[in-house]
C-alpha positions in Angstrom: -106.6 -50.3 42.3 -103.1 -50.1 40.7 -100.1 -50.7 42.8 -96.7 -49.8 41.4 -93.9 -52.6 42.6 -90.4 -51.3 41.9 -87.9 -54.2 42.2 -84.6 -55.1 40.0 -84.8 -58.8 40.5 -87.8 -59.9 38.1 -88.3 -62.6 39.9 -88.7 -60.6 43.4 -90.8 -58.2 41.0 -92.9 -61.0 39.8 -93.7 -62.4 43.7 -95.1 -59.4 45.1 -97.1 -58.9 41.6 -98.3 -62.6 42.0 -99.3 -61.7 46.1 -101.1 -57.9 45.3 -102.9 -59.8 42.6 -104.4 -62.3 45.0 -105.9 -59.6 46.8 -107.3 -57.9 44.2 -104.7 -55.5 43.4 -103.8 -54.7 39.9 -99.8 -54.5 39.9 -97.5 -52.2 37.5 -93.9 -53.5 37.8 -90.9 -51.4 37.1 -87.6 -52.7 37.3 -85.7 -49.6 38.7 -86.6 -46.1 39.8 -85.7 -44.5 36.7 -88.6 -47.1 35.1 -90.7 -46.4 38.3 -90.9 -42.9 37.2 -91.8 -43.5 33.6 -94.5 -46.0 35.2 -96.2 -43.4 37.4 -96.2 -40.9 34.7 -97.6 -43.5 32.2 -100.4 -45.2 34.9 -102.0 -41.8 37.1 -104.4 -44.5 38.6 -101.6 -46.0 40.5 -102.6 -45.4 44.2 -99.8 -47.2 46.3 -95.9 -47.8 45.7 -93.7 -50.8 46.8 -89.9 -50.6 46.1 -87.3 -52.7 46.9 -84.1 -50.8 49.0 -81.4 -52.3 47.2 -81.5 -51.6 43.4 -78.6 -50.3 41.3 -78.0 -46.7 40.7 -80.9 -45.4 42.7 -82.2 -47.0 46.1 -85.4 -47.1 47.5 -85.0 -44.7 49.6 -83.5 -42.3 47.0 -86.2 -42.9 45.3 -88.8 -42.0 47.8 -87.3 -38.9 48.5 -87.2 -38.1 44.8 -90.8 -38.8 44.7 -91.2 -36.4 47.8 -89.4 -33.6 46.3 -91.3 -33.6 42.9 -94.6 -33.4 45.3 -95.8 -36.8 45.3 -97.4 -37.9 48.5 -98.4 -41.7 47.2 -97.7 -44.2 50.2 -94.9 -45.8 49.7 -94.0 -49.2 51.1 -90.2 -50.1 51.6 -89.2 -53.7 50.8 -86.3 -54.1 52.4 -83.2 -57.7 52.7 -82.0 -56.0 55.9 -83.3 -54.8 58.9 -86.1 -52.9 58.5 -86.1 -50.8 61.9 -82.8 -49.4 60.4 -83.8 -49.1 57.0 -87.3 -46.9 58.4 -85.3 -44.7 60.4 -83.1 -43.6 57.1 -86.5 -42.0 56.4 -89.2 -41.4 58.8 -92.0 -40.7 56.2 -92.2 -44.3 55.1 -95.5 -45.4 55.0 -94.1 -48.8 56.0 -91.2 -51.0 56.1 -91.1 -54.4 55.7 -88.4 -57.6 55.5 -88.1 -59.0 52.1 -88.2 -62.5 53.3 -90.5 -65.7 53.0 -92.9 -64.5 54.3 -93.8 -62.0 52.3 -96.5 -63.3 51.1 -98.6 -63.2 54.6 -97.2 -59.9 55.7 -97.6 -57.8 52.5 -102.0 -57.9 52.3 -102.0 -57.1 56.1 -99.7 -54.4 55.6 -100.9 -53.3 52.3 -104.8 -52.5 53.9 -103.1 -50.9 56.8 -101.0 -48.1 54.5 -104.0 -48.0 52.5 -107.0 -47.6 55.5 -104.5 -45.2 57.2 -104.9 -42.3 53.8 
């Protein structure tokens, strides 16, 4: 299954690729929205988004609600440097929220099958 990761920082990008691939995902990175976009357009097979909040010119959660008001209804799994908790109540129809932190690595899979087993 494709997975879109949206992240500025290639090497932030690259990490979460590296962890979805682990598990069996196959990854499509994009490093902004704009390129997200282009991504989803080019790859109709990709079944899950993560993005990072903090990118330049469009955030993740500007980008969500862009996808939401062009009809997409993908999950979509904010990666987030700050508090999370604040971050999901910006936007209620997260499918999740999650620290961008060391441990990403063990949090993402569990995280990832919960989004997923919950469509």
């Amino acid at each position: 299954m494709q997975v879109l990761v949206v992240d500025d920082d290639a090497l932030s990008g690259e990490m979460v690729a590296a962890v979805l691939e682990a598990q069996g995902y196959q990854p499509v990175i994009a490093d902004s929205a704009v390129d997200g976009m282009a991504q989803l357009n080019a790859h109709p097979e990709i079944r899950l988004i993560i993005s990072d909040m903090n990118m330049p010119l469009i955030n993740g959660i500007e980008f969500f609600r862009e996808l939401r008001d062009q009809g997409s209804s993908l999950p979509f799994i904010l990666l987030s440097g700050d508090d999370p908790v604040t971050a999901r109540q910006q936007e209620s129809g997260l499918s999740a929220c999650i620290m961008k932190d060391f441990s990403l690595d063990e949090s993402l899979p569990s995280i990832v099958r919960d989004v997923l087993d919950a469509q």
